[in-house]
C-alpha positions as protocol buffer text, in pm:
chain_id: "A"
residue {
  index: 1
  type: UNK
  ca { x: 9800 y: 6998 z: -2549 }
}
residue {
  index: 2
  type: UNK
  ca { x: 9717 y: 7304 z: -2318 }
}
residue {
  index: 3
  type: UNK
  ca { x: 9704 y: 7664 z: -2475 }
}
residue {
  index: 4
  type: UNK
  ca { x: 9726 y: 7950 z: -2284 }
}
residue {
  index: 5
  type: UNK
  ca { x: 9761 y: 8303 z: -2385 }
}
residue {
  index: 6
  type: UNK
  ca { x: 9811 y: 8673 z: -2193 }
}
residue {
  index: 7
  type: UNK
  ca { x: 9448 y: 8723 z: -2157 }
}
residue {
  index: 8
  type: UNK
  ca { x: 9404 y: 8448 z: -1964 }
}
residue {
  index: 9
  type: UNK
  ca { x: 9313 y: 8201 z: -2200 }
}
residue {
  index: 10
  type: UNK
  ca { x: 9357 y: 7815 z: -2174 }
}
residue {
  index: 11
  type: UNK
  ca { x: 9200 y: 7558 z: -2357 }
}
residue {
  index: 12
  type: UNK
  ca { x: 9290 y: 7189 z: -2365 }
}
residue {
  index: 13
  type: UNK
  ca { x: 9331 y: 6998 z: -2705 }
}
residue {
  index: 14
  type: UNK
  ca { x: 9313 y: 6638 z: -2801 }
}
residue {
  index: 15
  type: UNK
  ca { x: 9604 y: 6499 z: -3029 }
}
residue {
  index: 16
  type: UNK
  ca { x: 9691 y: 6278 z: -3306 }
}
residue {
  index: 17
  type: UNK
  ca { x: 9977 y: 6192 z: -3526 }
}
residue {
  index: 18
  type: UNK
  ca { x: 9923 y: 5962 z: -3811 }
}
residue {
  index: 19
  type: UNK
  ca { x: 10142 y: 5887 z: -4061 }
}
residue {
  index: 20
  type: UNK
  ca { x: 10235 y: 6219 z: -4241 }
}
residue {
  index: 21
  type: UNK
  ca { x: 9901 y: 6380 z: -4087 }
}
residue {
  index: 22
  type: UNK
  ca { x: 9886 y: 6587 z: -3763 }
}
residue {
  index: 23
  type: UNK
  ca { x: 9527 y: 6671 z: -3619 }
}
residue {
  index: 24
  type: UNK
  ca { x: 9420 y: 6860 z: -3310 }
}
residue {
  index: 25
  type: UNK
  ca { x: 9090 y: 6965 z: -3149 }
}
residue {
  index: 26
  type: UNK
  ca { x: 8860 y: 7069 z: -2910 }
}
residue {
  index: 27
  type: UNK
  ca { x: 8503 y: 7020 z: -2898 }
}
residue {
  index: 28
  type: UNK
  ca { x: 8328 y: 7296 z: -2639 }
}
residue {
  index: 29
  type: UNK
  ca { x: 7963 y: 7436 z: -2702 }
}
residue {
  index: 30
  type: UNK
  ca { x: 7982 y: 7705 z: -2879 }
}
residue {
  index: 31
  type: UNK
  ca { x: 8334 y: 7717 z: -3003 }
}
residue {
  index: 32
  type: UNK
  ca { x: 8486 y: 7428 z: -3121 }
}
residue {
  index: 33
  type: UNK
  ca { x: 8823 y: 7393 z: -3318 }
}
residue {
  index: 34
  type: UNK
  ca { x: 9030 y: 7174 z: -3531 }
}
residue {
  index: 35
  type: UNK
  ca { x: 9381 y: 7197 z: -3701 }
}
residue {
  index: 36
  type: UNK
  ca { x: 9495 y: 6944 z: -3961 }
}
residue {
  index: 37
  type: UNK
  ca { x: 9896 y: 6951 z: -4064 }
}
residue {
  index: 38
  type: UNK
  ca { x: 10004 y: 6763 z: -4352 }
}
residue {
  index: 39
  type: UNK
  ca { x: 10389 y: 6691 z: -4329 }
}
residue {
  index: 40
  type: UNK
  ca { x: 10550 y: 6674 z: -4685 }
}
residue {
  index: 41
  type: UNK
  ca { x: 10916 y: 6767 z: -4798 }
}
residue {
  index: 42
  type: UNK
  ca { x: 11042 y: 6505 z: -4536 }
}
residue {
  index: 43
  type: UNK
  ca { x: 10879 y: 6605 z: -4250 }
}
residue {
  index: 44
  type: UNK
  ca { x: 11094 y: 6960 z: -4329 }
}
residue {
  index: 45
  type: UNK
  ca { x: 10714 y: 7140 z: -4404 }
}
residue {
  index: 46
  type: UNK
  ca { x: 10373 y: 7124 z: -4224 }
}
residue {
  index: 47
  type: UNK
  ca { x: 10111 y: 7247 z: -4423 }
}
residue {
  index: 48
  type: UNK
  ca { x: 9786 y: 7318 z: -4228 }
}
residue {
  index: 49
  type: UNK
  ca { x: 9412 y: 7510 z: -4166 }
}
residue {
  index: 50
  type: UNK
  ca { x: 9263 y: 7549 z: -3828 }
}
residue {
  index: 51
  type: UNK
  ca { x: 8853 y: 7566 z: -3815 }
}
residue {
  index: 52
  type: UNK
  ca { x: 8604 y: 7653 z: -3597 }
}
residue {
  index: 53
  type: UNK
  ca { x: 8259 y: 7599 z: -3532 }
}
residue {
  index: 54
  type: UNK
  ca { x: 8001 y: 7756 z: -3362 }
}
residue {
  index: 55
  type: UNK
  ca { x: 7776 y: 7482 z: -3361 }
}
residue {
  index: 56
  type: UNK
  ca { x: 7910 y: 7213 z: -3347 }
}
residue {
  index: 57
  type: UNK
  ca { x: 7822 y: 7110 z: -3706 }
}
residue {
  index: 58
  type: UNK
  ca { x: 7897 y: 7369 z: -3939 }
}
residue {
  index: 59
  type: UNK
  ca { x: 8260 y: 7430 z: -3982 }
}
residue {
  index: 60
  type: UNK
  ca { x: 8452 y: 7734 z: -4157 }
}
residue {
  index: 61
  type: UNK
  ca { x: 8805 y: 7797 z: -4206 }
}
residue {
  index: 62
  type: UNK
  ca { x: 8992 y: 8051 z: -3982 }
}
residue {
  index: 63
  type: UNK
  ca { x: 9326 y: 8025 z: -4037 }
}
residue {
  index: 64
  type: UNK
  ca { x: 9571 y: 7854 z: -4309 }
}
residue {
  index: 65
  type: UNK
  ca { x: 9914 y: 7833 z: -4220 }
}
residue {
  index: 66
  type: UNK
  ca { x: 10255 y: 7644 z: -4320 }
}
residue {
  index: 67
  type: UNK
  ca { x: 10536 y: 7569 z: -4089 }
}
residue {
  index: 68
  type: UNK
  ca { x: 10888 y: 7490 z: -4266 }
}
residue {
  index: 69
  type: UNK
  ca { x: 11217 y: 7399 z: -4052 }
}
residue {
  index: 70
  type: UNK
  ca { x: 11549 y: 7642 z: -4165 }
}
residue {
  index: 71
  type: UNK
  ca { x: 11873 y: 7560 z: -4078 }
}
């Protein structure tokens, strides 16, 4: 996946889907990341938590979120 933002951002992100688990990351010195989204009610919900590391071996959480699909 590529990210990109207004300040002129972009990172590139690896990508994996596994059974009712999505995962995505980016190793870089100095600041890497990882998401991991759970998919429950039916694949209607994804619950997830990005991390980061500054590192490269200690990990903290940054950001918790859930996604849910509305009609």
């Amino acid at each position: 996946m590529l990210y990109f933002d207004e300040r002129g951002v972009s990172r590139i992100y690896e990508m994996t889907l596994s059974g009712n688990v999505w995962k995505m990351w980016r190793n870089s010195p100095g600041f890497s990341q990882r998401f991991t989204g759970t998919l429950v009610d039916k694949g209607r919900t994804i619950i997830g938590v990005w991390e980061l590391s500054k590192d490269g071996s200690n990990w903290e959480r940054d950001l918790e979120l859930t996604y849910t699909r509305v009609k």
